[in-house]
N, C-alpha and C positions, 0 to 999 in steps of 0.2 A: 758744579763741584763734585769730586769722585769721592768718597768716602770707604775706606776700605775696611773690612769684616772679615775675621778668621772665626771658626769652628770650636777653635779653643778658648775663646774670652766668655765667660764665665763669670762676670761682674753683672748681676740680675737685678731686675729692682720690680716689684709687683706693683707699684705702683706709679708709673714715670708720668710725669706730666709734661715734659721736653718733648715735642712732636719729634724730634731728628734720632733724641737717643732711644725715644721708644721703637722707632724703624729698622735701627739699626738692632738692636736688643732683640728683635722681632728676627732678623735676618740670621743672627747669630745661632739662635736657639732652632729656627729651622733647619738651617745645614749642621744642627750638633744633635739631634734628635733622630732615634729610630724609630723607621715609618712602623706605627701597630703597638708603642709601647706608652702611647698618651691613651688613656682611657676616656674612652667619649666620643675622642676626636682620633681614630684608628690611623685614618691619612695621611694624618699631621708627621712631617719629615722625609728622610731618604730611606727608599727601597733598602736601600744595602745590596742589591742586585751585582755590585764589586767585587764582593766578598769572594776569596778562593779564586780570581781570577788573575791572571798575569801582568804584571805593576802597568805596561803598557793601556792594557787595555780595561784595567781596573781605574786605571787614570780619568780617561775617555768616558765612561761610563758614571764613573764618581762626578764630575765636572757635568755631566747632563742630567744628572738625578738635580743635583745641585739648582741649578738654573733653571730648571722643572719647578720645583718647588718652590722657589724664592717668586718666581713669577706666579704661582697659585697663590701662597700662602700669604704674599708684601705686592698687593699691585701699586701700594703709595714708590716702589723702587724698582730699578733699571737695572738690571746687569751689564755691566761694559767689558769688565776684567772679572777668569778664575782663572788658577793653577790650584796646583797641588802642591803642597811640601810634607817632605818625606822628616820625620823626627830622628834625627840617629841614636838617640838613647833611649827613648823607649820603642821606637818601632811604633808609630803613629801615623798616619798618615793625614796632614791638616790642612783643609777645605780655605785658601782666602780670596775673595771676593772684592771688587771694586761695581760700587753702586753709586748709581744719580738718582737723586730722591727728586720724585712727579711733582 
């Protein structure tokens, strides 16, 4: 089964005991995280290596930091499906992922 994850969901729980939501919650907070701003764990998230670059190719780049990381940081999950969507009112750009949990 495909389970899909955006960048934006923000419903956290410090405590999950659900193996599927803690996965996903894991996924979440990976591709919503900038890499160097968890202390302890410097690694933890995306480059942002995107940044200032041409939506083309800020896409491409976002989408392989993305997929980079989810496969370091969740090996219990798969990456099958990312895109990018683009937020028109605030000018966001938002990370959603389709994963097969291991």
């Amino acid at each position: 089964m495909i389970y899909s994850v955006s960048s934006d969901d923000h419903d956290f729980s410090l405590c999950e005991n659900n193996k599927l939501k803690s996965i996903l919650q894991n996924i979440s907070l990976i591709i919503s995280t900038r890499k160097g701003s968890v202390p302890m764990y410097r690694g933890f998230g995306l480059p942002m290596m995107f940044l200032d670059k041409p939506s083309n190719i800020a896409d491409t780049i976002l989408l392989s930091e993305a997929i980079d990381a989810v496969s370091t940081y969740e090996p219990r999950a798969e990456v099958v499906d990312a895109h990018v969507v683009r937020s028109s009112t605030e000018g966001r750009l938002i990370i959603k992922i389709g994963v097969e949990i291991l």
